[in-house]
ZADO-1210 file (C-alpha; in nm, 4 decimals, padded with zeros to 6 digits):
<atoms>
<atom x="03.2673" y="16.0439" z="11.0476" code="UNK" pos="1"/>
<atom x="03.2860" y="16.0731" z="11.3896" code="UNK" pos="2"/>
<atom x="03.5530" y="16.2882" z="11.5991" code="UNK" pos="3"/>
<atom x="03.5332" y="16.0209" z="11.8674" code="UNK" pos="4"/>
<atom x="03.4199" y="15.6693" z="11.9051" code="UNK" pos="5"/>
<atom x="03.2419" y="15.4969" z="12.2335" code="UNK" pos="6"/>
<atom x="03.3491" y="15.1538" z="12.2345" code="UNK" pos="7"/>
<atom x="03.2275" y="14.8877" z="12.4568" code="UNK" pos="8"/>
<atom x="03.4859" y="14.6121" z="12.5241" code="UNK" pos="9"/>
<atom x="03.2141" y="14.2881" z="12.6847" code="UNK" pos="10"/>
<atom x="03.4498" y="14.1221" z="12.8531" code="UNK" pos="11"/>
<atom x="03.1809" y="13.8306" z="12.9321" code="UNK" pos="12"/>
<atom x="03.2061" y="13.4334" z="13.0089" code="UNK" pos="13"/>
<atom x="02.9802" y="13.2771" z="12.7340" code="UNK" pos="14"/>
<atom x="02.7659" y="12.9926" z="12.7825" code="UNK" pos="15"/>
<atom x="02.9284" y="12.6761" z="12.6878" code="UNK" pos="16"/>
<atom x="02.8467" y="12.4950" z="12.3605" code="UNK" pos="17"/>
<atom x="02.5394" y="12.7117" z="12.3831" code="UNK" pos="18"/>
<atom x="02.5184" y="12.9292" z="12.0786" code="UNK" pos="19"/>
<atom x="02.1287" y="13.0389" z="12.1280" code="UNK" pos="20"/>
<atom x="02.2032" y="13.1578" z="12.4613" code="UNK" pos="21"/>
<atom x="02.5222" y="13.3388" z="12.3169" code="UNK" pos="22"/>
<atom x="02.3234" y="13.5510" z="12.0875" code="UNK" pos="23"/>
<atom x="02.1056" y="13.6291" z="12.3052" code="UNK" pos="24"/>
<atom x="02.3743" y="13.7859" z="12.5038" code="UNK" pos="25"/>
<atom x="02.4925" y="14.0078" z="12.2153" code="UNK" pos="26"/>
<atom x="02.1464" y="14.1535" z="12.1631" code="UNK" pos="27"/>
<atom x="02.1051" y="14.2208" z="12.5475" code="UNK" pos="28"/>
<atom x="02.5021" y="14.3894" z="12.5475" code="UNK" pos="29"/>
<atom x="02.3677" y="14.6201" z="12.2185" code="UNK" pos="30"/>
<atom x="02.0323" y="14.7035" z="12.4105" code="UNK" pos="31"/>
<atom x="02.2317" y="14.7733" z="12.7248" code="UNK" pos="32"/>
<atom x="02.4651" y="14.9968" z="12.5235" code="UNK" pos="33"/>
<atom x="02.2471" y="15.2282" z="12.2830" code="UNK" pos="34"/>
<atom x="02.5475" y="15.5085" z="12.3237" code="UNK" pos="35"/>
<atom x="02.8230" y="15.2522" z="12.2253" code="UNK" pos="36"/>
<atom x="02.9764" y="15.3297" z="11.8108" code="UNK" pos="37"/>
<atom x="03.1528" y="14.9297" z="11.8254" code="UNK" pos="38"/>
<atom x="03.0991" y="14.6985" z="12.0635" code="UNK" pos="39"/>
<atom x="03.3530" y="14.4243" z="12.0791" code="UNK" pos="40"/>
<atom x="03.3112" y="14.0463" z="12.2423" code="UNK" pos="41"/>
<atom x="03.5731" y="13.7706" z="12.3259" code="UNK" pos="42"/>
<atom x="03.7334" y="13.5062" z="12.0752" code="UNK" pos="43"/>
<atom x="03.4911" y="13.2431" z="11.9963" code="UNK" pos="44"/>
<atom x="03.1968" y="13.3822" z="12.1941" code="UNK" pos="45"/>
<atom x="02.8752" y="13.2689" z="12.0052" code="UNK" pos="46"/>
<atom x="03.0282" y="12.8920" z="12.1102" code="UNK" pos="47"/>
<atom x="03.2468" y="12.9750" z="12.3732" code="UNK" pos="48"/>
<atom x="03.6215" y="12.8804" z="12.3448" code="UNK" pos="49"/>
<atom x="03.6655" y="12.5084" z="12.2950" code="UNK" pos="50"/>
<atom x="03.8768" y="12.3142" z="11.9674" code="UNK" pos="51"/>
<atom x="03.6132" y="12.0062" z="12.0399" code="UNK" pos="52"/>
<atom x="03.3084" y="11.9632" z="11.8222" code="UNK" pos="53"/>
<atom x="03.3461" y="12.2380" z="11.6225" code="UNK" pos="54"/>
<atom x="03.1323" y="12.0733" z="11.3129" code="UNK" pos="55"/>
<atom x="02.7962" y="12.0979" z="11.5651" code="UNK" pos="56"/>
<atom x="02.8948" y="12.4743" z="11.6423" code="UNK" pos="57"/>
<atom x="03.0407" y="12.5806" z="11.3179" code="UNK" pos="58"/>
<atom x="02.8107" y="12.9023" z="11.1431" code="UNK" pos="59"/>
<atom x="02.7472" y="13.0357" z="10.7754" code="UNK" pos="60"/>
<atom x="02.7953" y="13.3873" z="10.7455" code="UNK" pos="61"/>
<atom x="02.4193" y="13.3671" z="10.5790" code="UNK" pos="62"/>
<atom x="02.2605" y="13.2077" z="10.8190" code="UNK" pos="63"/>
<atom x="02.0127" y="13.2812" z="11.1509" code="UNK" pos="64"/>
<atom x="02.2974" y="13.3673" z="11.3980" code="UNK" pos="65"/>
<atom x="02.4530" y="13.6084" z="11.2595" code="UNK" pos="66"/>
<atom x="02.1510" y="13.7721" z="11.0876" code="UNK" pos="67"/>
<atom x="02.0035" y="13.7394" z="11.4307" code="UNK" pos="68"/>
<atom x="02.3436" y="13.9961" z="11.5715" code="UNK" pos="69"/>
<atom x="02.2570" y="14.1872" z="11.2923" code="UNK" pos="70"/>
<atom x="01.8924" y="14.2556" z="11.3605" code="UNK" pos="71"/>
<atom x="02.0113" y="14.3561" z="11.6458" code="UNK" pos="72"/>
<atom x="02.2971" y="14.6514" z="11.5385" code="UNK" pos="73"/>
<atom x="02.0306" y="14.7613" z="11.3073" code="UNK" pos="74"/>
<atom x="01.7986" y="14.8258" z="11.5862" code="UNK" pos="75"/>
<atom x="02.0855" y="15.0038" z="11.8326" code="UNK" pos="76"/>
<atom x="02.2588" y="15.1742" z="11.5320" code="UNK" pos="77"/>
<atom x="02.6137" y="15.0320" z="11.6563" code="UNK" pos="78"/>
<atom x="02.8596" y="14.8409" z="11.4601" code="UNK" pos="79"/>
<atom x="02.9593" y="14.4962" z="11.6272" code="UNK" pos="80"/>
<atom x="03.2775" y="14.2788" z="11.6206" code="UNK" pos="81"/>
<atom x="03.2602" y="13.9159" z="11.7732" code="UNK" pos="82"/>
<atom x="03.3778" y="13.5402" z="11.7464" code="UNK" pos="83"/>
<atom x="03.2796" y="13.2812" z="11.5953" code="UNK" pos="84"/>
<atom x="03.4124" y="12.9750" z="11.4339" code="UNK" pos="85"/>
<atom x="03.2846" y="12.9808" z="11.0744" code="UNK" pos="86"/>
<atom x="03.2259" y="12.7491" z="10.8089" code="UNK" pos="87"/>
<atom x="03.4300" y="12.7779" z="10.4650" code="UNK" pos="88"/>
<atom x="03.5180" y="12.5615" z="10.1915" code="UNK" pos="89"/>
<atom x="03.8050" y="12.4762" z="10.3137" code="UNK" pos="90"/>
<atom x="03.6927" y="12.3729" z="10.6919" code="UNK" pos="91"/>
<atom x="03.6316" y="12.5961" z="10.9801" code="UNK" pos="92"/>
<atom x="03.8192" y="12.8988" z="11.0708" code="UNK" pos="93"/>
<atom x="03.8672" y="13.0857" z="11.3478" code="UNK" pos="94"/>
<atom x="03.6785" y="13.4098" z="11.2745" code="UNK" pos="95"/>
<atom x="03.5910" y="13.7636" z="11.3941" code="UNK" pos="96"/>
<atom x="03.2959" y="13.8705" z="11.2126" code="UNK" pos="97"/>
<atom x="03.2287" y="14.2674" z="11.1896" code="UNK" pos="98"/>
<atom x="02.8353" y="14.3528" z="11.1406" code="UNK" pos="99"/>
<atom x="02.7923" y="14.7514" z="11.0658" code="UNK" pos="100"/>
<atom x="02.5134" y="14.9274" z="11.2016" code="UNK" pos="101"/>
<atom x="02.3318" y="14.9227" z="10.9211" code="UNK" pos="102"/>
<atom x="02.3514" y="14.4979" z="10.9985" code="UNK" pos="103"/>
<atom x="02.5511" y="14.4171" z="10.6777" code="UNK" pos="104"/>
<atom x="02.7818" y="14.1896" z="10.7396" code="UNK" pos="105"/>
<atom x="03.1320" y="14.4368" z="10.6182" code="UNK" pos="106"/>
<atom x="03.3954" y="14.1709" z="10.6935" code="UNK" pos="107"/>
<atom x="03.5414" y="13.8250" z="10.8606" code="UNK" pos="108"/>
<atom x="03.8397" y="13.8017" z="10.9499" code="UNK" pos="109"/>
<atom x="03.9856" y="13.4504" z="11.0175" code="UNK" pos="110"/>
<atom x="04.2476" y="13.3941" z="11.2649" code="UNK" pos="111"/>
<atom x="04.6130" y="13.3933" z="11.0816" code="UNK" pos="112"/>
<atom x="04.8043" y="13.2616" z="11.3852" code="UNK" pos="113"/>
<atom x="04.6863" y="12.9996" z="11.5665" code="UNK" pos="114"/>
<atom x="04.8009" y="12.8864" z="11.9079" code="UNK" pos="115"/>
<atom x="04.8821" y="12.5438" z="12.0131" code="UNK" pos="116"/>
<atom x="04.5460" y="12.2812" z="11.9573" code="UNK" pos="117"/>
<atom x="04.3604" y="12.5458" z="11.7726" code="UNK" pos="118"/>
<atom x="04.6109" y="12.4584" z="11.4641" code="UNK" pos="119"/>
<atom x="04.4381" y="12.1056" z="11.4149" code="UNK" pos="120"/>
<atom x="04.0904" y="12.2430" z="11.5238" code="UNK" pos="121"/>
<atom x="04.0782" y="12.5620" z="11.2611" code="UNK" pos="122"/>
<atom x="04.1990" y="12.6524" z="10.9106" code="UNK" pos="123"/>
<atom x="04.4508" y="12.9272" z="10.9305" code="UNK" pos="124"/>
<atom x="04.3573" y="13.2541" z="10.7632" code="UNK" pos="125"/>
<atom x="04.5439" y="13.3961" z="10.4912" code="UNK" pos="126"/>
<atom x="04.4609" y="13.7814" z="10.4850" code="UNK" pos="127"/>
<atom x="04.4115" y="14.0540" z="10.7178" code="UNK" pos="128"/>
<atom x="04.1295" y="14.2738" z="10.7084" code="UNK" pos="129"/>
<atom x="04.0549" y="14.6403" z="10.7700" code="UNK" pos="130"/>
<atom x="03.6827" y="14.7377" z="10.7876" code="UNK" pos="131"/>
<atom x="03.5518" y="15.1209" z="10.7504" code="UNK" pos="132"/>
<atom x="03.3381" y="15.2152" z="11.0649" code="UNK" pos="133"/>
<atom x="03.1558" y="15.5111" z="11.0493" code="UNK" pos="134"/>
<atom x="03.4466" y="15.6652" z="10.8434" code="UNK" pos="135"/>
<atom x="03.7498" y="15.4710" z="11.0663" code="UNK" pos="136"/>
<atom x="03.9608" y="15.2110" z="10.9081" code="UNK" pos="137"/>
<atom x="03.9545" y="14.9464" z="11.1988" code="UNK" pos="138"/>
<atom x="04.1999" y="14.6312" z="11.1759" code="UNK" pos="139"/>
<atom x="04.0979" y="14.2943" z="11.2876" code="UNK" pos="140"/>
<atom x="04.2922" y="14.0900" z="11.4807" code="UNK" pos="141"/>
<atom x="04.2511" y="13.8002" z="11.7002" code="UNK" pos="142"/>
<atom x="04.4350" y="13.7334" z="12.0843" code="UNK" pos="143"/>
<atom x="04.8062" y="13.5649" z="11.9533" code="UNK" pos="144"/>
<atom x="04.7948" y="13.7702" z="11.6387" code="UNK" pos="145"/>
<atom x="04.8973" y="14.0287" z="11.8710" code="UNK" pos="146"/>
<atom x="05.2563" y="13.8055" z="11.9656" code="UNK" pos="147"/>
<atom x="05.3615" y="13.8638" z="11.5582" code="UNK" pos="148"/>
<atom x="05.4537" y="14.2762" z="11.5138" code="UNK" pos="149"/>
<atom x="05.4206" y="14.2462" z="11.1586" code="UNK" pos="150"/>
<atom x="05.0343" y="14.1679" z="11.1686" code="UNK" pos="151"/>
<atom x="05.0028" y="14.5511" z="11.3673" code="UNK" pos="152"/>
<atom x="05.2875" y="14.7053" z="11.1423" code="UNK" pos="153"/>
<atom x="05.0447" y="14.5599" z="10.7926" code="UNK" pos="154"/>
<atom x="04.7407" y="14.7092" z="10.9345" code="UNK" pos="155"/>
<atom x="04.9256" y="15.0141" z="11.0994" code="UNK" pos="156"/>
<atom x="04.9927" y="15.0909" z="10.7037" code="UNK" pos="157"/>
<atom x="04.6064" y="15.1322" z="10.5836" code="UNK" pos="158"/>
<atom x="04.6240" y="14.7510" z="10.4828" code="UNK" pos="159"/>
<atom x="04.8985" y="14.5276" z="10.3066" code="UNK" pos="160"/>
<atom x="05.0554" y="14.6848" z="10.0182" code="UNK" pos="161"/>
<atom x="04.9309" y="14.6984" z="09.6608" code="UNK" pos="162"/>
<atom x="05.1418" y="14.8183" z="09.3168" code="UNK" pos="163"/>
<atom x="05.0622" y="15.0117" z="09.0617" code="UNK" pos="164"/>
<atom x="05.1077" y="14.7886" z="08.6916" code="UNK" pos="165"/>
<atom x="05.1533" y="14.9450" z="08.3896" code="UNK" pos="166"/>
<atom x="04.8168" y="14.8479" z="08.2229" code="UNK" pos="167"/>
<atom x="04.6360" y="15.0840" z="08.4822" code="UNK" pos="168"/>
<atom x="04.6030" y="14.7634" z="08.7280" code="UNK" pos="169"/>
<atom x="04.6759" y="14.8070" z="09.1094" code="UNK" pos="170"/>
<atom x="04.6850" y="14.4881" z="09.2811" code="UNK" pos="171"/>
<atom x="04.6573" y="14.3945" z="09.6300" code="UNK" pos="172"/>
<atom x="04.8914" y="14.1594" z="09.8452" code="UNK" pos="173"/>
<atom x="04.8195" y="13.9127" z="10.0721" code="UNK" pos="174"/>
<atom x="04.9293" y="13.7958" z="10.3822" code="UNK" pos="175"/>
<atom x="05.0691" y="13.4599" z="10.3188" code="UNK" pos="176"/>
<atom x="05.2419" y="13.6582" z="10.0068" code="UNK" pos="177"/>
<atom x="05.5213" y="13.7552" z="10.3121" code="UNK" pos="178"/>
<atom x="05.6339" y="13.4774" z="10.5215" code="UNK" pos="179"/>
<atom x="06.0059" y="13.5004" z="10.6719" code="UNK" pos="180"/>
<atom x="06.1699" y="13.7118" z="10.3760" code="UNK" pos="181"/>
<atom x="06.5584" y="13.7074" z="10.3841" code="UNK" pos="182"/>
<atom x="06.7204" y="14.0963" z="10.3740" code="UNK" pos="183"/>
<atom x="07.0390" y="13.9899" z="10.4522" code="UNK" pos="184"/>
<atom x="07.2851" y="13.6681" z="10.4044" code="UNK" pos="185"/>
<atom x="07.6580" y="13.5888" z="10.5478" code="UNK" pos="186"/>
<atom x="07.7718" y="13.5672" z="10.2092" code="UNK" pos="187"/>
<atom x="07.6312" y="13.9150" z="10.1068" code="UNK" pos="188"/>
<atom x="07.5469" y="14.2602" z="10.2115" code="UNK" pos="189"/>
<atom x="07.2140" y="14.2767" z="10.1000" code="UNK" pos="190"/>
<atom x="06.9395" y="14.0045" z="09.9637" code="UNK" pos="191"/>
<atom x="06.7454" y="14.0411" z="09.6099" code="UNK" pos="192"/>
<atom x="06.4965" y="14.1998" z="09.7514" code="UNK" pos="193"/>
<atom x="06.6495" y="14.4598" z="09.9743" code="UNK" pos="194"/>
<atom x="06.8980" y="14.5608" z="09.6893" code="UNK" pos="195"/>
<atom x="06.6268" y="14.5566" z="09.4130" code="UNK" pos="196"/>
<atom x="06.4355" y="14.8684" z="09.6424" code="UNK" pos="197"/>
<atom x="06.7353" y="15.0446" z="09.6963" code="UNK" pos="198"/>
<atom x="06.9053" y="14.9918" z="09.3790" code="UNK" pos="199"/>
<atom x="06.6240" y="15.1648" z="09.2009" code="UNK" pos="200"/>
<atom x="06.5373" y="15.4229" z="09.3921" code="UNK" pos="201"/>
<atom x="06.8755" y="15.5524" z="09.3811" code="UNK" pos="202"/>
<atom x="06.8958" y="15.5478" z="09.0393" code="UNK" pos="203"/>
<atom x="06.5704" y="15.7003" z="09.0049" code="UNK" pos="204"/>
<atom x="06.4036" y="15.4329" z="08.8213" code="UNK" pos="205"/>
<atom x="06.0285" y="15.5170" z="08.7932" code="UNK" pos="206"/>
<atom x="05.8961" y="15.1975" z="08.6228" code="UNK" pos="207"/>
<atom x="06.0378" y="14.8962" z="08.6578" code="UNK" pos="208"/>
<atom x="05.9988" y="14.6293" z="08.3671" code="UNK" pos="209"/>
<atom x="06.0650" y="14.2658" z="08.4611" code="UNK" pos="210"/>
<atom x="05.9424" y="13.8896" z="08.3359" code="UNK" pos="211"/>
<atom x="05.6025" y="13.7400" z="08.4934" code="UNK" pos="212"/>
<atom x="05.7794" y="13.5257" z="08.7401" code="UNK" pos="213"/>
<atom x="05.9202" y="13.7999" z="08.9587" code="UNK" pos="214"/>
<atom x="05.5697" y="13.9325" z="08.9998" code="UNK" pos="215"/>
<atom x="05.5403" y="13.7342" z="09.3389" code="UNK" pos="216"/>
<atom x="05.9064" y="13.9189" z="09.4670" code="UNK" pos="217"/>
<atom x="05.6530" y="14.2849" z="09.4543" code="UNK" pos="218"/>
<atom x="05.4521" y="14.2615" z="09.7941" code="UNK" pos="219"/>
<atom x="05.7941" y="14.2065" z="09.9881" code="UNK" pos="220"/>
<atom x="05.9340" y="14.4895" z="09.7744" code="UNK" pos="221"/>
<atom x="05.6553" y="14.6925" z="09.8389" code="UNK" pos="222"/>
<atom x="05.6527" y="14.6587" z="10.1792" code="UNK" pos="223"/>
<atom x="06.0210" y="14.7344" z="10.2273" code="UNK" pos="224"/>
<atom x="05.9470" y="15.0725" z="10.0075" code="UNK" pos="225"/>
<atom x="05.6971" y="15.1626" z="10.2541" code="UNK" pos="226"/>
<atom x="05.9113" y="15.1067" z="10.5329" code="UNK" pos="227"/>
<atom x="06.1808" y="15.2560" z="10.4042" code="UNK" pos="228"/>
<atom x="06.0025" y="15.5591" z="10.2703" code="UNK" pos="229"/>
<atom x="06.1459" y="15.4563" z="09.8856" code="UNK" pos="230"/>
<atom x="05.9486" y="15.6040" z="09.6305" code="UNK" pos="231"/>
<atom x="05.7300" y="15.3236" z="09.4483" code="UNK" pos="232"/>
<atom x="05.7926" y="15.2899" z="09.0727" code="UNK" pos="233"/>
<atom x="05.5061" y="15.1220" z="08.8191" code="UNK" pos="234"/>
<atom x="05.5713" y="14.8114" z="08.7566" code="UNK" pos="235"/>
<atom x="05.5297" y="14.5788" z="08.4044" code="UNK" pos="236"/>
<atom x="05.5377" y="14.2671" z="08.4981" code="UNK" pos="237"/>
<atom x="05.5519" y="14.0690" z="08.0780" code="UNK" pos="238"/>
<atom x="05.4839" y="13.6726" z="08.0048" code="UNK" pos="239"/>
<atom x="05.7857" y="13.5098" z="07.9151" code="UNK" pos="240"/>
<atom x="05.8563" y="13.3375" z="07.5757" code="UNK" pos="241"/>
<atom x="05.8356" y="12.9489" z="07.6636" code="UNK" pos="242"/>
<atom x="05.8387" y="12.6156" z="07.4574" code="UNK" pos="243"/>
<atom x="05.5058" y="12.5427" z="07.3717" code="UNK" pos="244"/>
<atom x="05.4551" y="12.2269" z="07.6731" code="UNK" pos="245"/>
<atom x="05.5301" y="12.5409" z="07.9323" code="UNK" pos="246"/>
<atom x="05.8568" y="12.5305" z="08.0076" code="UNK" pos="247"/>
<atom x="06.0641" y="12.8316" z="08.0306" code="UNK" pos="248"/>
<atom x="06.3604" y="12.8603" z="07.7569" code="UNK" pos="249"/>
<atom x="06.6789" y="12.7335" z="07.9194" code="UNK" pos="250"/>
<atom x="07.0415" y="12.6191" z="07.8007" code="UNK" pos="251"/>
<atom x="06.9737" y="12.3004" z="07.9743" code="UNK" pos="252"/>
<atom x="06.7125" y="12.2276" z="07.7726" code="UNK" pos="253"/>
<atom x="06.8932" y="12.3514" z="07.4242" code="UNK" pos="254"/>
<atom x="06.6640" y="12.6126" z="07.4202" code="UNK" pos="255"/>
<atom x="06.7436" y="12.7885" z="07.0798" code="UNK" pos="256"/>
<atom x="06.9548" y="13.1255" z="07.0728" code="UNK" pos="257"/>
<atom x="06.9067" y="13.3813" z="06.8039" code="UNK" pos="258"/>
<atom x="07.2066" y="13.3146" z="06.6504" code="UNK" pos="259"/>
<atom x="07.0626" y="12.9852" z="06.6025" code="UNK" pos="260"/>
<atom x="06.7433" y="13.0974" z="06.4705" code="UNK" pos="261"/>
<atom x="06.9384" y="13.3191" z="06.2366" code="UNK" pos="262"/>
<atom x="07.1881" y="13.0212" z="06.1188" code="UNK" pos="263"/>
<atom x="06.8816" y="12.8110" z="06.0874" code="UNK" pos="264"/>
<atom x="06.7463" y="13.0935" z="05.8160" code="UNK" pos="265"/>
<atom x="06.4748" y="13.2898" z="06.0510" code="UNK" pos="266"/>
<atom x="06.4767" y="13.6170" z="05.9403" code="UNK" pos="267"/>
<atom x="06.5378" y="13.8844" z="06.1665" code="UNK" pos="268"/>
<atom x="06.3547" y="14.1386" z="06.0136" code="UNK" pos="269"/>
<atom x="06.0010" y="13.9295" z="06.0234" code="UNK" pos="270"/>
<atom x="06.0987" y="13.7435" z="06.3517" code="UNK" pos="271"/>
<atom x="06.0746" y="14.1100" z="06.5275" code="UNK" pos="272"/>
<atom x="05.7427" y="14.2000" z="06.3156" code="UNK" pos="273"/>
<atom x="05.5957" y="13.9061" z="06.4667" code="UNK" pos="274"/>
<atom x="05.7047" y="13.9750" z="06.8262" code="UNK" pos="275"/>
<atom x="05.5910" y="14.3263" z="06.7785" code="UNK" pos="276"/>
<atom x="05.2857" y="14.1820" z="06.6480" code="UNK" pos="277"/>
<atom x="05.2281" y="13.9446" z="06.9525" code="UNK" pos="278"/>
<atom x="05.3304" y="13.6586" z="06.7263" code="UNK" pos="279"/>
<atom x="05.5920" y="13.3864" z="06.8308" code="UNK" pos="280"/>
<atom x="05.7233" y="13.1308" z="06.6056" code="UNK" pos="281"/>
<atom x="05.5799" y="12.7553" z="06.5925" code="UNK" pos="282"/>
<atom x="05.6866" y="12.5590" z="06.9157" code="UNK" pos="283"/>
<atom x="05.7219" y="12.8697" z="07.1215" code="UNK" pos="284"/>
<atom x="05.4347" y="13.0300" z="07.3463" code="UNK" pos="285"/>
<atom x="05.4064" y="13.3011" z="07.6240" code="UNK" pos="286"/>
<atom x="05.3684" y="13.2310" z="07.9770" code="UNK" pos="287"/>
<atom x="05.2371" y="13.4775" z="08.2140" code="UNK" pos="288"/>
<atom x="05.3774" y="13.3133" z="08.5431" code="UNK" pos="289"/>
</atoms>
């Protein structure tokens, strides 16, 4: 790991539409260079910025452009970030691509907020991404992801937040798992989410066990832990007990009680072997939300 880094920031006017001529450029920056650790270029650069004709410019991550960049950071031992607008399934994004010096491709990150045409043009991205340089955890972002704090604030944080689950699982968030979350109504003091974190860390609760659909309520509660320097409990996140077509047990469906069960003859004593057992009676199934 290095005690410093020399970056070189090529603040250059690309060719336009002229993707050859681009790369070319990249090599010539890394040969011009050799002392730079990362060198960084512009939004877009291999095609230059434009929204038009973005199927003709559009790259794989496989193919001879970018294996061409990374030819070159193999040969100049330097880690490169640049632009690009990529090809994925689900159209083109918007991307930064990082190649290490070593020329593996470590990471693309794909634009999460896109400004004004660029929304019809690209397919927003949905996670942020932190690459390890040479030992540095570098986060990607992307000119007006710098207008939204919380993109910094996630990356600022060694990445979005992950939980611990009870099987020995940790899982990871991602970005679009945040959106606008409410803290705070007229009505109340304190949103679900605020008062879940704070409820349990004042009472000290270590593990928290809730039902399969709440698992998507974590990243948000995660994040406000972090934030708020909580503690973070395990969590055990079980399937629910549904009717067999999926749908969760509910009054308004006459979903049966266990009084019901018991007046209908179930016996207690073997209805809880089976549950211990993984077992649920006919017509019933579990749902892991």
């Amino acid at each position: 790991m290095h005690n410093e880094m020399r970056v070189a920031l090529a603040q250059l006017s690309p060719a336009l539409r002229n993707t050859a001529e681009n790369v070319r450029t990249v090599r010539e920056v890394l040969a011009e260079h050799g002392n730079a650790d990362l060198v960084v270029l512009p939004e877009l650069f291999l095609s230059s910025y434009t929204v038009n004709g973005l199927d003709e410019l559009a790259l794989d991550l496989d193919g001879p452009e970018v294996e061409s960049v990374a030819q070159a950071a193999r040969e100049n031992s330097a880690t490169v970030i640049f632009g690009a607008p990529e090809r994925i399934a689900a159209g083109i994004a918007n991307s930064a691509i990082c190649v290490d010096q070593s020329g593996d491709v470590v990471g693309s990150y794909r634009k999460t907020h896109l400004f004004g045409d660029e929304r019809t043009a690209f397919v927003a991205g949905d996670e942020l991404l932190i690459v390890d340089i040479d030992g540095l955890k570098v986060g990607l972002m992307i000119c007006f992801d710098v207008e939204f704090p919380e993109v910094a604030r996630a990356l600022a944080m060694a990445g979005l937040p992950s939980w611990r689950e009870a099987d020995g699982q940790t899982l990871e968030s991602r970005a679009r798992d945040f959106g606008d979350a409410i803290l705070a109504r007229k009505d109340a003091p304190a949103s679900y989410h605020l008062s879940c974190v704070v409820d349990d860390a004042e009472s000290r609760v270590t593990t928290v066990v809730r039902g399969a659909d709440l698992r998507p309520s974590t990243p948000v509660q995660r994040l406000l832990q972090i934030l708020l320097e909580l503690p973070e409990p395990t969590y055990l996140h079980h399937p629910l007990v549904a009717h067999e077509d999926g749908r969760r047990l509910a009054k308004r469906d006459l979903a049966p009680t266990l009084v019901a069960m018991r007046e209908a003859g179930t016996a207690g004593e073997k209805l809880r072997e089976q549950l211990l057992a993984g077992l649920l009676p006919s017509g019933f199934r579990f749902e892991d939300a």
